[in-house]
N, C-alpha and C positions, 0 to 999 in steps of 0.2 A: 668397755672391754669385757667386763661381764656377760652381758648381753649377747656379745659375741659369740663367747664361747658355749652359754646354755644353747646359742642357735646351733652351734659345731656338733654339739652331743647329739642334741634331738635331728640333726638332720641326720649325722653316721647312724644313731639307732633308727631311723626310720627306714636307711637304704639298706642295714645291716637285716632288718626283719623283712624285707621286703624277697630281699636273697632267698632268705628262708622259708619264705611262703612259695616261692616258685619251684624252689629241689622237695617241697611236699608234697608239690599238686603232681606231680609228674605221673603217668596214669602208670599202675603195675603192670602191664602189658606190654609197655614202653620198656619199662627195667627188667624184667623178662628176658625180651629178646635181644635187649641192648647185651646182657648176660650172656646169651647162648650166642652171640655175633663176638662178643669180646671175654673170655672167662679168663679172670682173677684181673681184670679192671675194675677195682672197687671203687672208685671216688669219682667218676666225672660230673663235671661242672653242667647244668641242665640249664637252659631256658627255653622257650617260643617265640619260635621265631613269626615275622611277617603273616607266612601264609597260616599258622595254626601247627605247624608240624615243632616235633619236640627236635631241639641241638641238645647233640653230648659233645663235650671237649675233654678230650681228657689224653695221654702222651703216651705212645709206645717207643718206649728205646730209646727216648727223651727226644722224639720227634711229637707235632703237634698234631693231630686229628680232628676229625669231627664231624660226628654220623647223625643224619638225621632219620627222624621216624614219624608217622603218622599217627595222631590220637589212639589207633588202636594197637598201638605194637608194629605194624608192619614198615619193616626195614626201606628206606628211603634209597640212601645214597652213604657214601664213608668218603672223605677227601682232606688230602695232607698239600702242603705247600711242598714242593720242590725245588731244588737250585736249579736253571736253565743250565747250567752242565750237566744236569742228571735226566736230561730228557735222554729216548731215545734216538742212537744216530739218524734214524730215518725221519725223525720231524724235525730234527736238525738241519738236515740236508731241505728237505720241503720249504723251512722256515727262510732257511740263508738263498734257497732259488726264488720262491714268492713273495717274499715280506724282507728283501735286503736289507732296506733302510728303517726297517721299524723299530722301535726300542719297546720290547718287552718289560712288562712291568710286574708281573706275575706269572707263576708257573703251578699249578695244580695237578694232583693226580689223584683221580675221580673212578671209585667203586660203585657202579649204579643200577640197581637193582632192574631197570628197563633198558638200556643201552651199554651196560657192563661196564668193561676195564677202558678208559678215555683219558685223557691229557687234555687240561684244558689252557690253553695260553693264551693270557690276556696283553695287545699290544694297544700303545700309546696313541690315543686320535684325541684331537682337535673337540673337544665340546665332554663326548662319553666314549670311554674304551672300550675295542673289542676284544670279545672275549672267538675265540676257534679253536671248536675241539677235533682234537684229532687220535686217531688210534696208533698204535704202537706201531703199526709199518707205517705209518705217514701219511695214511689218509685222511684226508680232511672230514669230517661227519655232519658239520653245520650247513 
C-alpha cells in the first residue's frame, strides 16, 4: 500500500510539472497576439498540438473555445462547440434536405484566419465521421 502511494505522488508530481513546463515554453509571440485577438483573457490553458501549432482553451461567457497559433504568433483559427439548434436556419434547411437521416454528432463554429466565418458539422458514418463545413447561407465549402 505504501508503495502505492509513493507511485500516486511521484506520478501526480511528474504530470503536475510536466503541465508546467508546457504553459512556459509557449513562445511570447504566441501570448502577444493570443492578447491582442482576446484582451482581459488572462488564464488559458496552452498546449501543442499534433502539427506543431500552439492550442489556447480558455471560456468566454462561460462558453468553451479554442484558438490555435503558429510557433511564431500568427493567428491560426478560434472555434467553439455549438448546440445543432444554434446553427443557422439555412444549414438547417441544407442539412434536413441532404443528410435526412444522419445523426449529427458535433457541431462547431470555426473563425479561420484563411477561409473566415464556417460551421463545421460533423455526421455519424460507419468506420470515421464526416466532418462538412458549411457557410452561414448554407453552402456547403468542402
Amino acid at each position: 500500500m505504501k508503495k502505492l502511494i509513493v507511485c500516486l505522488i511521484t506520478l501526480s508530481s511528474v504530470g503536475f510539472m510536466s503541465c508546467q513546463e508546457k504553459s512556459d515554453k509557449v513562445p511570447e509571440a504566441v501570448k502577444i497576439t493570443f492578447q491582442k485577438k482576446y484582451p482581459g483573457e488572462n488564464d488559458p490553458d496552452w498546449k501543442k498540438d499534433d502539427h506543431g501549432n500552439w492550442e489556447s482553451h480558455f471560456k468566454i461567457d462561460g462558453e468553451k473555445y479554442r484558438a490555435d497559433f503558429n510557433e511564431d504568433g500568427t493567428w491560426i483559427e478560434t472555434e467553439n462547440d455549438i448546440k445543432k439548434d444554434n446553427l443557422p436556419e439555412a444549414i438547417k434547411k441544407v442539412l434536413k434536405e441532404k443528410f435526412p437521416d444522419e445523426e449529427i454528432t458535433e457541431v462547431e463554429r470555426v473563425d479561420n484566419a484563411e477561409k473566415g466565418l464556417f460551421y463545421d458539422v460533423e455526421l455519424k458514418r460507419k468506420g470515421k465521421n464526416k466532418d462538412i463545413m458549411f457557410r452561414e447561407d448554407g453552402t456547403i465549402i468542402n
